[in-house]
C-alpha positions in Angstrom: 15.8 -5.7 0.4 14.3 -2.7 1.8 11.3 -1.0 1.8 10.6 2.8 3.0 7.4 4.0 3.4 6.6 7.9 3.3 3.6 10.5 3.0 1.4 9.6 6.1 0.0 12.4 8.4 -3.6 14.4 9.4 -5.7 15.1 7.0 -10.0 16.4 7.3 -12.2 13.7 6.3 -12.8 13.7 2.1 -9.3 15.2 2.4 -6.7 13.3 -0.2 -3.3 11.9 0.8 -0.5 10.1 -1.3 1.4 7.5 0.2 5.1 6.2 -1.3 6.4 2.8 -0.9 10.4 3.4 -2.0 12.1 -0.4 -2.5 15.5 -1.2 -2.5 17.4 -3.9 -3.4 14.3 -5.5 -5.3 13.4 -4.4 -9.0 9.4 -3.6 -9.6 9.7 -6.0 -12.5 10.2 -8.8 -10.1 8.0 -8.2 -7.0 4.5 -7.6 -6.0 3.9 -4.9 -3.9 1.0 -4.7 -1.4 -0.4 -2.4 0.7 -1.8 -3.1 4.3 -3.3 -1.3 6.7 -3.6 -2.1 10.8 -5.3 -0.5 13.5 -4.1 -1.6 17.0 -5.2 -4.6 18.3 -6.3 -5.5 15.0 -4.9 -7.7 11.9 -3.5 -6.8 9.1 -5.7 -5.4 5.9 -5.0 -6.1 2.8 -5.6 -2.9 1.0 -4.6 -2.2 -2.3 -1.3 -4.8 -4.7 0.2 -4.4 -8.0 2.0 -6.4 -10.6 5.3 -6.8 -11.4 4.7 -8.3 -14.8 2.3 -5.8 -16.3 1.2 -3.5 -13.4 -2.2 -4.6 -12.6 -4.1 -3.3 -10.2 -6.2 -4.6 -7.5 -8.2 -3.1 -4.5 -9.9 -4.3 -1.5 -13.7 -3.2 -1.4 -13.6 -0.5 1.2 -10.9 1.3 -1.0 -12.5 0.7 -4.3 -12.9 4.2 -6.2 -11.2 5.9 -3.8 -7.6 4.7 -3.4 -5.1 4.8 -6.7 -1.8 2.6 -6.7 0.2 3.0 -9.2 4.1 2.6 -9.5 7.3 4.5 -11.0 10.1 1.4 -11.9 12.5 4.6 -12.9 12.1 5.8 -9.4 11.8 1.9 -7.7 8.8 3.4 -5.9 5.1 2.3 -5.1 2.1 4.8 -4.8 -0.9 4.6 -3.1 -3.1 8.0 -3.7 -6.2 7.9 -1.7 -8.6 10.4 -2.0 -12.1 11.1 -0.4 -10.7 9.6 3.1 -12.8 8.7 6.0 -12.1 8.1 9.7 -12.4 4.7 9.0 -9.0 4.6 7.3 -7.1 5.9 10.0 -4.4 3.4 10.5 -0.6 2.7 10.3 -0.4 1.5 6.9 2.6 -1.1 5.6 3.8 -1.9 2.2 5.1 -5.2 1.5 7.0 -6.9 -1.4 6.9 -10.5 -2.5 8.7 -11.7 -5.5 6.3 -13.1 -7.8 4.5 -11.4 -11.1 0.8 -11.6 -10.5 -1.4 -9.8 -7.6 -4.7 -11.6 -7.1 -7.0 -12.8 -4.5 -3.5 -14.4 -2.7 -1.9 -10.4 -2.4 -4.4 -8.9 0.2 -3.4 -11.7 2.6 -0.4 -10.4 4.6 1.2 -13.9 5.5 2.0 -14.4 1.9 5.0 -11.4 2.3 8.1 -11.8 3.6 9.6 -8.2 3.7 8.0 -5.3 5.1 8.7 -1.5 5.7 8.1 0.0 9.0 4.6 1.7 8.7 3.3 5.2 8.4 0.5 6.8 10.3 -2.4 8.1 8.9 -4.7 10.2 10.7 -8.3 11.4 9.3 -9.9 13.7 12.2 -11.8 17.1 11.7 
């Protein structure tokens, strides 16, 4: 199982930036994805998870009208569009996959994954 993150990089703040979360090796229909964002020194946030069984959508509140996740199960790949950034969401953000078919309360907490992709930085600076 494999999971490639992608779409990171600088952006002004209430600039827009979409971030892919390409899985291998796993089928959409079978795993949740989450994303998760951390700052140095700092846990793990749950940000944003979706659904395998019926793609339902769930977001943290600091995201909450700003950040989109959505999935393509053609393309075996996770979304997360945010939009209206703000220094504040500068971090390395993760996605994460768990095999299961509901998100929920349980998905923004990152002990309950067990495979991970390596991260990509996002920067928000004017």
């Amino acid at each position: 199982l494999k999971l490639v993150e992608s779409g990171g990089g600088l952006v002004q703040p209430g600039g827009s930036l979409r971030l892919s979360c390409a899985a291998s090796g796993l089928t959409l229909d079978s795993y949740v994805i989450g994303w998760f964002r951390q700052a140095p020194g700092k846990e793990r946030e749950g940000v944003s998870c979706i659904s395998s069984s019926d793609g339902s959508s769930y977001y943290a509140d600091s995201v909450k009208g700003r950040f989109t996740i959505s999935r393509d199960k053609t393309k075996n790949t996770v979304y997360l569009q945010m939009n209206n950034l703000e220094p504040e969401d500068a971090d390395v953000y993760y996605c994460a996959a768990e095999f299961g078919q509901y998100g929920g309360s349980w998905c923004f907490d990152a002990r309950e994954y067990d495979s991970w992709g390596q991260g990509t930085q996002v920067a928000v600076s004017s």
